[in-house]
Backbone as ProteinMPNN parsed JSONL, in Angstrom:
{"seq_chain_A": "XXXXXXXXXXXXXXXXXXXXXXXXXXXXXXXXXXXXXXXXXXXXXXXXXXXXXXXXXXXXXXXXXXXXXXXXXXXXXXXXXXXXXXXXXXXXXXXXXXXXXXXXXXXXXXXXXXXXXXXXXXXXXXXXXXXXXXXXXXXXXXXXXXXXXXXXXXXXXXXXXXXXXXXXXXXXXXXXXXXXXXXXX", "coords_chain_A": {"N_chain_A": [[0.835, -1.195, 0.0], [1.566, 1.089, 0.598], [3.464, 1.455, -1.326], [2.003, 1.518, -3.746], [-0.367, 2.868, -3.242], [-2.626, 5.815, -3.239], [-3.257, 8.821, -2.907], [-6.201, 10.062, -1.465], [-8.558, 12.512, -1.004], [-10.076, 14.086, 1.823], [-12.749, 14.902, 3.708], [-13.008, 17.388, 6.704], [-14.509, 18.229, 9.475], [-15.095, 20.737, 10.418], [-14.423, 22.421, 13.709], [-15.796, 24.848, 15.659], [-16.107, 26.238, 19.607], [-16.731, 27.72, 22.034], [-14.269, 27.428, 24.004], [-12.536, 26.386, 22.009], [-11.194, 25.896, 19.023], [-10.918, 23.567, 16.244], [-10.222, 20.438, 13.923], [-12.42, 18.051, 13.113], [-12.251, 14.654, 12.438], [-13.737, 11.974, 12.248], [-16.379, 12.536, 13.674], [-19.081, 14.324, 15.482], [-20.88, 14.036, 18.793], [-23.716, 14.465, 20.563], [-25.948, 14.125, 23.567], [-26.936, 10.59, 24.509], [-24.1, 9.057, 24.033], [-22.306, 11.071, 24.197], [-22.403, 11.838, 27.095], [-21.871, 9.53, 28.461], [-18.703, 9.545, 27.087], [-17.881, 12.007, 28.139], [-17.861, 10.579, 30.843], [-15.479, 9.053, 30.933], [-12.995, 7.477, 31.964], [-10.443, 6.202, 31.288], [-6.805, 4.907, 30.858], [-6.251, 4.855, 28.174], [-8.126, 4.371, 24.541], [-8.383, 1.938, 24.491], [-9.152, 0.915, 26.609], [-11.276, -1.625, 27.979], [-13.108, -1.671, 30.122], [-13.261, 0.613, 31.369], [-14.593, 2.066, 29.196], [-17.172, 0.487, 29.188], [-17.666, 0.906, 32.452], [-18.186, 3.505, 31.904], [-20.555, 3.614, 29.814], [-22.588, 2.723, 31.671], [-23.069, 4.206, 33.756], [-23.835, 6.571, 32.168], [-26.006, 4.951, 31.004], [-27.415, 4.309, 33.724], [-28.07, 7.394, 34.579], [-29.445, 8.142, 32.175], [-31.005, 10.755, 30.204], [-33.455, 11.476, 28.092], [-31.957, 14.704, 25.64], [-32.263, 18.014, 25.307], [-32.137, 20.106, 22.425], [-31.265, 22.819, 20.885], [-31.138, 22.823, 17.473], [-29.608, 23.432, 14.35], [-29.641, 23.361, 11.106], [-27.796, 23.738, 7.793], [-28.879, 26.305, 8.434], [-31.359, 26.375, 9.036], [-33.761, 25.896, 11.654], [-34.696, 24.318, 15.025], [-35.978, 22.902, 17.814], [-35.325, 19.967, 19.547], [-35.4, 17.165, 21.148], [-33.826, 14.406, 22.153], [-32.279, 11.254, 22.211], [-29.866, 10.885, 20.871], [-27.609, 12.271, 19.125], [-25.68, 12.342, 16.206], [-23.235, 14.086, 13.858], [-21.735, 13.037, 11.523], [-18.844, 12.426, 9.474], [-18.037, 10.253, 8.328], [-19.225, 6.054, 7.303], [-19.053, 4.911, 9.62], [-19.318, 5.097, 13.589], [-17.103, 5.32, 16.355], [-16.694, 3.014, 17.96], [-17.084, 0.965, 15.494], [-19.664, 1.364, 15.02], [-21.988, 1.36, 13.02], [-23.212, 3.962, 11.746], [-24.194, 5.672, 9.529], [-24.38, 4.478, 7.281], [-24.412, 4.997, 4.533], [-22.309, 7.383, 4.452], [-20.097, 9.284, 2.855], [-16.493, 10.357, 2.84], [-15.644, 12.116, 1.521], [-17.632, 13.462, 0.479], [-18.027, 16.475, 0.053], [-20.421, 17.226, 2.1], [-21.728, 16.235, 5.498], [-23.43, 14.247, 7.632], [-25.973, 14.272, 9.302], [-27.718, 12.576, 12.245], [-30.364, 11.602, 13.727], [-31.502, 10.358, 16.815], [-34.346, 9.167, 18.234], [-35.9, 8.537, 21.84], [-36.996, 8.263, 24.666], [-36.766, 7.33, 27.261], [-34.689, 5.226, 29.469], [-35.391, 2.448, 28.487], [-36.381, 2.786, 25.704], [-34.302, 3.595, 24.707], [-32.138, 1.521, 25.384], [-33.291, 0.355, 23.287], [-32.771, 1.391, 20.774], [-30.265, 1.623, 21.043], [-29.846, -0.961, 20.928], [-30.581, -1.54, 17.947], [-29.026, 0.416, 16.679], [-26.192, -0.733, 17.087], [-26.758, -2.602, 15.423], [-26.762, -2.213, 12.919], [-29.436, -1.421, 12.091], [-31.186, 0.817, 12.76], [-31.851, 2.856, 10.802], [-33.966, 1.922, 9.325], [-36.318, 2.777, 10.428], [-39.274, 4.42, 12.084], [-38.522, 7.653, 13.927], [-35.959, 7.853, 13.723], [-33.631, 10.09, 12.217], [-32.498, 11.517, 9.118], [-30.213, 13.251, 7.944], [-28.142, 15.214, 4.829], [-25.853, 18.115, 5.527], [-23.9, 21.159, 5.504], [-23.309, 22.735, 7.014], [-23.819, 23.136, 10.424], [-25.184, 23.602, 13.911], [-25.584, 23.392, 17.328], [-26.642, 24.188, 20.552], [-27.184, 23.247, 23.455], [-27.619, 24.109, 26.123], [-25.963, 23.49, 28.592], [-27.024, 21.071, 28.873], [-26.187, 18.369, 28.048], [-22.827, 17.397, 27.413], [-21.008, 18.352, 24.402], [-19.447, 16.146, 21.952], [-16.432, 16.103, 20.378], [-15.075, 13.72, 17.954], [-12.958, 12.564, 19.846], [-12.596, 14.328, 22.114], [-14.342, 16.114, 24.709], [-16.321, 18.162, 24.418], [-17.37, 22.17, 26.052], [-21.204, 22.367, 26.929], [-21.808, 24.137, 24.719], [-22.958, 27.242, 22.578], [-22.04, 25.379, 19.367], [-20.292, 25.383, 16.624], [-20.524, 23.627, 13.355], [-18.787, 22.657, 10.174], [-18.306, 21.624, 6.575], [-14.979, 20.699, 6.159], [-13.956, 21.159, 3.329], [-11.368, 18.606, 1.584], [-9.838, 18.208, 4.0], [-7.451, 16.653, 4.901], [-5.524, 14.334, 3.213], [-5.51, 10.874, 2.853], [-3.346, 7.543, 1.982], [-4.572, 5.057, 0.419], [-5.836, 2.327, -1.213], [-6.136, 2.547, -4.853], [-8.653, 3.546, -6.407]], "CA_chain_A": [[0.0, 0.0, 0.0], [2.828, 2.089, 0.861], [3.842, 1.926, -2.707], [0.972, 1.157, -4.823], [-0.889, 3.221, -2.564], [-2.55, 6.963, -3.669], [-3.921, 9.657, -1.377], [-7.3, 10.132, -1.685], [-8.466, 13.478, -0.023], [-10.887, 13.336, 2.967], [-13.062, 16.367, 4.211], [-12.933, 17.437, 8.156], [-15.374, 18.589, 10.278], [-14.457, 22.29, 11.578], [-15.455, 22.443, 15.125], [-15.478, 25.818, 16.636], [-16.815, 25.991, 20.488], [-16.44, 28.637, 23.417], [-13.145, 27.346, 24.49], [-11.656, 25.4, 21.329], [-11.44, 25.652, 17.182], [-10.606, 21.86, 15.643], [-10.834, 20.145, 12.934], [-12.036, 16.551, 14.508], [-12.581, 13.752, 11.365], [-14.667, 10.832, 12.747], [-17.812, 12.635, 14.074], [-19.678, 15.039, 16.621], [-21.618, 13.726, 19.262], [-24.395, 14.849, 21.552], [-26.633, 12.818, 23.919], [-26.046, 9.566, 25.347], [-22.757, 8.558, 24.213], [-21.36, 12.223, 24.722], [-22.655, 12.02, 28.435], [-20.596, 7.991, 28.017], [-17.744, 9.547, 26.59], [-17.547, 12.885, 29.418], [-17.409, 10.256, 31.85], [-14.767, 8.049, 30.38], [-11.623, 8.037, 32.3], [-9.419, 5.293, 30.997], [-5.658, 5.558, 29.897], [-6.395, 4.699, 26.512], [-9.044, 4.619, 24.171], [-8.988, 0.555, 24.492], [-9.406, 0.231, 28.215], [-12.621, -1.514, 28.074], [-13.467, -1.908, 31.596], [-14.091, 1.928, 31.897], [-15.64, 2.444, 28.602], [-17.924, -0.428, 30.072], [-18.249, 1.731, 33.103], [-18.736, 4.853, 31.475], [-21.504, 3.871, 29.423], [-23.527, 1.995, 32.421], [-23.284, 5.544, 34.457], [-24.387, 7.44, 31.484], [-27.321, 4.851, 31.234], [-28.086, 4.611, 34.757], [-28.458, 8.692, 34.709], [-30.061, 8.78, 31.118], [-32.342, 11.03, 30.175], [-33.051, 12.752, 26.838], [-31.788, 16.117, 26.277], [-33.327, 19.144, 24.684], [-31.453, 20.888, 22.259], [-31.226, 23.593, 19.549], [-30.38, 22.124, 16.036], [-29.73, 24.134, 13.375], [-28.554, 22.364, 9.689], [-28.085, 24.517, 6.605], [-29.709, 27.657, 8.799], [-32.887, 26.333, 9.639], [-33.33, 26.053, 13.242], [-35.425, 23.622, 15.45], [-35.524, 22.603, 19.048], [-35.29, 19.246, 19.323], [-35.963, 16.126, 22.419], [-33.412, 13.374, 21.252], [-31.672, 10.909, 22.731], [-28.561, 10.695, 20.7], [-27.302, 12.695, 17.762], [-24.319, 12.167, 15.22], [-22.975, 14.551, 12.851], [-20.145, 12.141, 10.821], [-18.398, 12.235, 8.252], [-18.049, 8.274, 7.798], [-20.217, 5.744, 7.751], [-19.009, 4.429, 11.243], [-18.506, 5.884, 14.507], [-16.773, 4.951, 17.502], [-16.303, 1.304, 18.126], [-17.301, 0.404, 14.438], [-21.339, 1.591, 14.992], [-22.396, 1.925, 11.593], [-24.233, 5.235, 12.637], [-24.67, 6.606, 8.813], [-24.24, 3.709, 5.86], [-24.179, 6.03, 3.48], [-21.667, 8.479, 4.399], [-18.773, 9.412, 1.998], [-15.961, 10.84, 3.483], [-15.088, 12.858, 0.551], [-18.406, 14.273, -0.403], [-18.598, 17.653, 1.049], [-21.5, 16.955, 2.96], [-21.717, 15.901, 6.343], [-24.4, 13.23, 8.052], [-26.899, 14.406, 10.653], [-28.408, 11.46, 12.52], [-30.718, 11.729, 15.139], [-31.892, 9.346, 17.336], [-35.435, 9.337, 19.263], [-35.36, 7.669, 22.759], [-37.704, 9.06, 26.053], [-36.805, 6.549, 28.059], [-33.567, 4.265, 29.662], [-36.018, 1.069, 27.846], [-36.178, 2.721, 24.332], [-32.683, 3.883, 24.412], [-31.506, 0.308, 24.85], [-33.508, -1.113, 21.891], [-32.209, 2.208, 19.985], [-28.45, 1.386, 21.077], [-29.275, -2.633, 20.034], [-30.289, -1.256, 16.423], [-28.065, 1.03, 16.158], [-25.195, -1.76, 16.766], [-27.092, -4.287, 14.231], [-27.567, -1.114, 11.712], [-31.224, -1.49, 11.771], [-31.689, 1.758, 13.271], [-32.484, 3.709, 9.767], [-34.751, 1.475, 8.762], [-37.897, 2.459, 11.46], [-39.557, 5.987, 12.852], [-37.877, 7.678, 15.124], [-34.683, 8.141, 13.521], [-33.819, 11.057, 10.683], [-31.152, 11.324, 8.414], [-29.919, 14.236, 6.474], [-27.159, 15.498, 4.908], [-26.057, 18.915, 5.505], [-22.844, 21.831, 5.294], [-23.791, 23.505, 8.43], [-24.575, 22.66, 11.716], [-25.161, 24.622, 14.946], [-25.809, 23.041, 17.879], [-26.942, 24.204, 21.4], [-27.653, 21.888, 24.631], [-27.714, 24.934, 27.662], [-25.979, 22.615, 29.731], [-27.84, 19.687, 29.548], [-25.419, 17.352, 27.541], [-21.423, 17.664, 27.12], [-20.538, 18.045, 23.101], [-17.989, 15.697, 21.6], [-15.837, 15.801, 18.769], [-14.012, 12.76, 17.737], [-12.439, 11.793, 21.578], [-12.834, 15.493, 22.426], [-14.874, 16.802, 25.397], [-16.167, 19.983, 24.467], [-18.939, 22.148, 26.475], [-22.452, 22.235, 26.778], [-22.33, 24.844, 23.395], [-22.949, 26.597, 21.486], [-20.835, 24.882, 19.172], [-20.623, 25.834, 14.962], [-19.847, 23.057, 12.715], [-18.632, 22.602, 8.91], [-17.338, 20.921, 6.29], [-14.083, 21.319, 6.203], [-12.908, 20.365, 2.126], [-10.259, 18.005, 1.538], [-9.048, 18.39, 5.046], [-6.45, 15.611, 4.513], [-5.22, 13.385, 2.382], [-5.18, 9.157, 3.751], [-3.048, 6.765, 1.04], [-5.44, 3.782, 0.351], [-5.713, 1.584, -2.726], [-6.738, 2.597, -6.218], [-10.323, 3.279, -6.761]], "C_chain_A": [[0.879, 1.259, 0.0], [3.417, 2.384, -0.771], [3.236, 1.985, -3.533], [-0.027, 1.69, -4.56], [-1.311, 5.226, -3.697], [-3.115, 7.675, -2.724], [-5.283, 9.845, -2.176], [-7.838, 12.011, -0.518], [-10.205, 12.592, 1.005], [-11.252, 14.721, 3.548], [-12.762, 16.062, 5.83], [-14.337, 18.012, 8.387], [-14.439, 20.067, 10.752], [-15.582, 22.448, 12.709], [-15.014, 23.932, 15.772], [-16.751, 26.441, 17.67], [-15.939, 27.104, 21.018], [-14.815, 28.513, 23.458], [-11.926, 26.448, 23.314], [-12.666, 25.359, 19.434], [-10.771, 24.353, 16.837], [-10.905, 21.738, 14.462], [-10.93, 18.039, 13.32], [-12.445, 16.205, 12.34], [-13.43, 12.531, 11.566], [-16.248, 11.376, 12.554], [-18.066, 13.618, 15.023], [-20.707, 14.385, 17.595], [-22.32, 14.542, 20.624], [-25.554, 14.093, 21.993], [-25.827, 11.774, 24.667], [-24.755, 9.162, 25.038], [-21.635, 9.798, 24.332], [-21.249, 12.272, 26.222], [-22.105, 10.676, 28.865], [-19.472, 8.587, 28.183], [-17.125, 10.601, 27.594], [-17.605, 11.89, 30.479], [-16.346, 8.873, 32.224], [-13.641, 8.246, 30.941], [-10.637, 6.988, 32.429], [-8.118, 6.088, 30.305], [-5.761, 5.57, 28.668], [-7.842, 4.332, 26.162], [-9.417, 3.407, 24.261], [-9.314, 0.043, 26.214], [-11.439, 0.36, 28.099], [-13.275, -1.585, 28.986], [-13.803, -0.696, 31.839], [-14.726, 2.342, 31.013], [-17.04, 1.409, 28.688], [-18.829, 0.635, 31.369], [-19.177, 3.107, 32.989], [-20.293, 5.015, 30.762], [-22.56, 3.328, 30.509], [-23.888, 3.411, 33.458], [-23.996, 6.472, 33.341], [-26.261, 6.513, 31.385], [-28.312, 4.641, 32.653], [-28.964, 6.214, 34.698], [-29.257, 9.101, 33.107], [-31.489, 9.412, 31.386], [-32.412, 12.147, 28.637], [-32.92, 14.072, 26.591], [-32.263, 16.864, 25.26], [-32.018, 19.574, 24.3], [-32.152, 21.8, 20.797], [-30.499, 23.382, 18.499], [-30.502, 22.898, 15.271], [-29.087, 23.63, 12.163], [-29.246, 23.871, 9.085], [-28.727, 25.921, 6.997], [-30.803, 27.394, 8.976], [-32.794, 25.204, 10.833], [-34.526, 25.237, 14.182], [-35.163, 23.281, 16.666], [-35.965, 21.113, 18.494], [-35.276, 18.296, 20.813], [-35.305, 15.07, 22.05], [-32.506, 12.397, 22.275], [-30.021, 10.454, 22.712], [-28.57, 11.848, 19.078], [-25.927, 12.995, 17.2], [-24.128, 13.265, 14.369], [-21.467, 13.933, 12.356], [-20.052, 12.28, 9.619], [-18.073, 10.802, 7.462], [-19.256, 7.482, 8.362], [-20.221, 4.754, 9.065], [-18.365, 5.613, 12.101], [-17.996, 5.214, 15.735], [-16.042, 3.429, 16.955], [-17.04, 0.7, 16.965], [-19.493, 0.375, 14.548], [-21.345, 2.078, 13.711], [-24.071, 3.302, 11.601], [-24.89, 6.322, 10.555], [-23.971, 5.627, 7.491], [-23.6, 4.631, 4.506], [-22.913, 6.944, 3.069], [-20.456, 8.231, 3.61], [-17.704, 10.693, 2.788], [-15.265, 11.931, 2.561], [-16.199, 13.352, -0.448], [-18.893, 15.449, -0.31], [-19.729, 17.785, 1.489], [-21.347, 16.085, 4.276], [-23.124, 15.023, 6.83], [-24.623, 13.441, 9.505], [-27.701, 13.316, 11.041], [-28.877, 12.091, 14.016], [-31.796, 10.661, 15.63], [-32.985, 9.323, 18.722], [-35.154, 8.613, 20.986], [-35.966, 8.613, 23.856], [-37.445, 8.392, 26.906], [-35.75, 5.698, 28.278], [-35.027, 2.649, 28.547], [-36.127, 1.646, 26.208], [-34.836, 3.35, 23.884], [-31.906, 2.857, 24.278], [-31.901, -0.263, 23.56], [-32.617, 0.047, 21.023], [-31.023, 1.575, 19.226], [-28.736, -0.141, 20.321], [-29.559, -2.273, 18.764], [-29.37, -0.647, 16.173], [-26.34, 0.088, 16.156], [-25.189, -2.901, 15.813], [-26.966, -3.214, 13.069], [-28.564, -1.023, 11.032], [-32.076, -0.163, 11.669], [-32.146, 2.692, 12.063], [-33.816, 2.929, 9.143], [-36.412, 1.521, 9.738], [-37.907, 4.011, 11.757], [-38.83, 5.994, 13.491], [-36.368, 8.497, 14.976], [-34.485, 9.046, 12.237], [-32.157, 11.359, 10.406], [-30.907, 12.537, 7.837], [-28.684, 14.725, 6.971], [-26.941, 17.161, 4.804], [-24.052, 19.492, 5.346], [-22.687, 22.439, 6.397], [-24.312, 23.335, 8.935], [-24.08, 23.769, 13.044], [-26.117, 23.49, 15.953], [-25.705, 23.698, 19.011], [-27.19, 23.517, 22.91], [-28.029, 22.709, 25.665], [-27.212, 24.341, 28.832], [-26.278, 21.338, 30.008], [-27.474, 18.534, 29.098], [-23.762, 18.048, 26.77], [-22.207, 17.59, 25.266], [-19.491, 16.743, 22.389], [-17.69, 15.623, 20.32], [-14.623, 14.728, 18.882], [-13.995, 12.341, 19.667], [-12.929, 13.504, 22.301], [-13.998, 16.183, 23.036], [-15.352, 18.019, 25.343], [-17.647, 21.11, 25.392], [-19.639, 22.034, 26.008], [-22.737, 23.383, 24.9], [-22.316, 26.016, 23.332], [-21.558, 26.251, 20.678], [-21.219, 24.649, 17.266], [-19.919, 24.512, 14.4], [-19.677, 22.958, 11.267], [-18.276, 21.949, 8.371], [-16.208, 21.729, 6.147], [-13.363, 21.156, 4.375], [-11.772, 19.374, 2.195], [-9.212, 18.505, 2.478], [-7.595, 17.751, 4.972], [-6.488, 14.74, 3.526], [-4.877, 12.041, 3.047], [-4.279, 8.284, 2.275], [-4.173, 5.315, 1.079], [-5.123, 3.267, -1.047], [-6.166, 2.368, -3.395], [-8.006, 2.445, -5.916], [-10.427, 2.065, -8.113]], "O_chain_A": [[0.689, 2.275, -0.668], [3.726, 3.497, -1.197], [3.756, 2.593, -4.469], [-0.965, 1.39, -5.298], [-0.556, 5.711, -4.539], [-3.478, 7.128, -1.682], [-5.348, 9.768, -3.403], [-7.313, 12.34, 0.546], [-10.887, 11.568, 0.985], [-10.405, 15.565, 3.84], [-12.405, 14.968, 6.265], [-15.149, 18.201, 7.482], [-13.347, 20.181, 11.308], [-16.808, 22.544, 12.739], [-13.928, 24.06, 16.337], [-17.822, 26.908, 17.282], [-14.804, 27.395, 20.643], [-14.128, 29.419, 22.986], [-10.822, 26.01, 23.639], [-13.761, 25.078, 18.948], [-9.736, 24.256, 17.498], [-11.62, 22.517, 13.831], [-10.091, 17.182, 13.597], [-12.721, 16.973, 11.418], [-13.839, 12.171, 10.462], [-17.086, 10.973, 11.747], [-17.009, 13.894, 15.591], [-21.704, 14.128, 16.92], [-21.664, 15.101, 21.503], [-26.207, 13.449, 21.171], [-24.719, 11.824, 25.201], [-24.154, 8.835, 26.061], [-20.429, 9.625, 24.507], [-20.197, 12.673, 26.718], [-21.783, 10.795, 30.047], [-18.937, 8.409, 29.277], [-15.99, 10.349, 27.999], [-17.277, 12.52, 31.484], [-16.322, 8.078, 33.164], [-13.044, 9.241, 30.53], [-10.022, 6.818, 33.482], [-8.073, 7.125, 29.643], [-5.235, 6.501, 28.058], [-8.68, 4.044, 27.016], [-10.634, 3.239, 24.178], [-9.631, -1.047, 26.69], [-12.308, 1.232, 28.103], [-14.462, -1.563, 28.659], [-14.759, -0.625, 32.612], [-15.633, 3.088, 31.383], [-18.008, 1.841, 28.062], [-20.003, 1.007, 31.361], [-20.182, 3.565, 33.532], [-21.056, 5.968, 30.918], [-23.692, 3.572, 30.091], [-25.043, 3.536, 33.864], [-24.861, 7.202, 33.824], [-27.342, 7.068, 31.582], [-29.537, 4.758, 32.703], [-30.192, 6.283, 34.755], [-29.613, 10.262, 32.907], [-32.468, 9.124, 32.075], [-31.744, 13.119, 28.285], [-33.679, 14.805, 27.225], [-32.702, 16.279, 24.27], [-31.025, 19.597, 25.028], [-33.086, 21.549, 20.035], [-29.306, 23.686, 18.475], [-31.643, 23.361, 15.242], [-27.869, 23.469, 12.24], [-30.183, 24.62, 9.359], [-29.091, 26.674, 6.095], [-31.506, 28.393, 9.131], [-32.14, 24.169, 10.959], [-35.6, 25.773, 13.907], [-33.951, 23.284, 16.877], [-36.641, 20.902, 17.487], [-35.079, 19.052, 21.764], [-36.08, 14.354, 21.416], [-32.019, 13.004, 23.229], [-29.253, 10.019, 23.57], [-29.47, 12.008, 18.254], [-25.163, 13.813, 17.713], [-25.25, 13.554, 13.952], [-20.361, 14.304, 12.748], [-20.953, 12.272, 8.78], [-17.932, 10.527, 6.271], [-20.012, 7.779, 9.287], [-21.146, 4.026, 9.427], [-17.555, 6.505, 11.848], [-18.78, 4.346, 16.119], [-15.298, 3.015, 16.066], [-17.767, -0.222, 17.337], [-20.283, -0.497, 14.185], [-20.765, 3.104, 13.356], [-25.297, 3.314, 11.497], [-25.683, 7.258, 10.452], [-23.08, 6.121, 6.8], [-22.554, 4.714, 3.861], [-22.529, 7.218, 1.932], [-19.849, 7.161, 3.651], [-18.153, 11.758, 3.213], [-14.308, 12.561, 3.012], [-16.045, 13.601, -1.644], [-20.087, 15.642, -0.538], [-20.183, 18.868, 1.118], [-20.725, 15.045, 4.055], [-24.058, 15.332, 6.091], [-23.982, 13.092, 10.496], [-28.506, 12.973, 10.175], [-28.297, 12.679, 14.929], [-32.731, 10.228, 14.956], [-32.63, 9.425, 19.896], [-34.019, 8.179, 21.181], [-35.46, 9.729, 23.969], [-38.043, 8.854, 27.878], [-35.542, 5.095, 27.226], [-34.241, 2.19, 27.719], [-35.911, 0.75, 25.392], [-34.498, 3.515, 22.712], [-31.045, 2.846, 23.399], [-31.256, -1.052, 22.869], [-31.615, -0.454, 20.514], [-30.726, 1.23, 18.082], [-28.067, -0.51, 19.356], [-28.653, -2.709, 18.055], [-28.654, -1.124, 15.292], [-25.488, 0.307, 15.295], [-24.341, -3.725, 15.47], [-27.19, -3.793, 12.006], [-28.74, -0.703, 9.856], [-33.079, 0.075, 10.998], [-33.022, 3.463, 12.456], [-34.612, 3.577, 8.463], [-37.309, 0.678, 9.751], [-36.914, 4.737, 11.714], [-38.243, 4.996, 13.908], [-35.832, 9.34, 15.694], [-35.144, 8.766, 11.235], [-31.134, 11.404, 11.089], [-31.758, 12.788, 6.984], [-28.158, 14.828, 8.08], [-27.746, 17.715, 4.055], [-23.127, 18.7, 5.162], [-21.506, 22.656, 6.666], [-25.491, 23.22, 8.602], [-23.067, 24.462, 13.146], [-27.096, 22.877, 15.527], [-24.559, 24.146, 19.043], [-28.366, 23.853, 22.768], [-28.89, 22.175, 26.364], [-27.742, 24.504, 29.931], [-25.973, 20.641, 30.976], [-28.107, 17.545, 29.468], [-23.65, 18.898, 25.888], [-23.279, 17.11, 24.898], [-18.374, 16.981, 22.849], [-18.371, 15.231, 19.372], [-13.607, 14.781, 19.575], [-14.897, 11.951, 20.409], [-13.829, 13.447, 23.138], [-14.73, 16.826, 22.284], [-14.941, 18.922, 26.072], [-18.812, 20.727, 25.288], [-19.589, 21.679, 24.83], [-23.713, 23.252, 24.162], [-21.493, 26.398, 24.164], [-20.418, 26.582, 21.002], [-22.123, 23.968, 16.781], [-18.818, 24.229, 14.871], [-20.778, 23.271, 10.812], [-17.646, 21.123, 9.032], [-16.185, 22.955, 6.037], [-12.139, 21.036, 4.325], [-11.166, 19.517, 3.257], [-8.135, 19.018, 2.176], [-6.627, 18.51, 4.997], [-7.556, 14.421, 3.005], [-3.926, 12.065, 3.828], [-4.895, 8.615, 1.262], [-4.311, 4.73, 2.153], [-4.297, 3.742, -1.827], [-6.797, 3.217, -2.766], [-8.494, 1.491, -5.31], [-11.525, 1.712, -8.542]]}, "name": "protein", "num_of_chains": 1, "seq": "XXXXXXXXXXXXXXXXXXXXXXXXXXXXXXXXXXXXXXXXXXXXXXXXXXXXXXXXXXXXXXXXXXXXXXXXXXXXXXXXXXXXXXXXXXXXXXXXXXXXXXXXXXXXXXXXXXXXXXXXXXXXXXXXXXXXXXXXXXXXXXXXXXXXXXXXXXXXXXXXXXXXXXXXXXXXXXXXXXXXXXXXX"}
């Protein structure tokens, strides 16, 4: 690959929040696995025994959070229990959170994920680990260039591994942020 290999470009995400401008590449999260991921305090990203912990404290204390969504400039409050903005079509620990997504199509992938309750947040989380979860109400997809997000407090942000506050918090594509070598199309 190393030699036979070509770069391919690869957009970013521009994250700019209160206390921090980025450019994360994975994903944004708000909701339950941001309120997971703020209480994650392993040395590394593979210590599974506290990302174990982390998510059993986030679902002990779940509860869905209210926020202000804004894609493309149009602006909505919103009651959700999880929501993605990725640029691939996995996030995290290989959750296929957005099938679709091209990591090189200047467009970004808003997912949001219904859930009032610790009992429909688990079936959520078990579709969303089978990648069932687009296929039923509940859940909405679109792709957008601009995102604005809000919470007041009531759920950390995250970008990529990245803790960021409650908001607000502007996001973009970023163009052919980087370049990755992979095979030949």
């Amino acid at each position: 690959l190393a030699v036979q290999g070509i770069p391919h470009p690869i957009d970013g995400i521009s994250v700019e929040a209160p206390e921090l401008e980025m450019t994360a590449l994975e994903g944004v999260s708000v909701g339950f696995h941001a309120q997971a991921r703020s209480r994650y305090h392993g040395v590394n990203s593979a210590d599974t025994t506290a990302g174990v912990a982390a998510a059993l404290s986030a679902f002990a204390h779940f509860e869905p959070v209210s926020i202000a969504l804004a894609v493309d400039g149009y602006c909505e409050l919103r009651r959700l229990a999880q929501l993605f903005v990725v640029n691939f079509p996995f996030f995290g620990p290989r959750l296929p959170v957005a099938p679709g997504a091209d990591p090189g199509d200047g467009v970004l992938e808003v997912v949001e994920l219904d859930g009032d309750r610790r009992a429909s947040l688990a079936v959520e989380l078990a579709r969303l680990k089978r990648g069932t979860h687009l296929r039923r109400g509940g859940v909405r997809i679109q792709s957008a260039r601009q995102i604005r997000i809000a919470t007041r407090g009531r759920s950390p942000i995250v970008a990529d591994t990245t803790v960021l506050s409650s908001g607000p918090v502007e996001l973009a594509v970023r163009p052919r942020a980087i370049h990755v070598v992979g095979p030949a199309r």
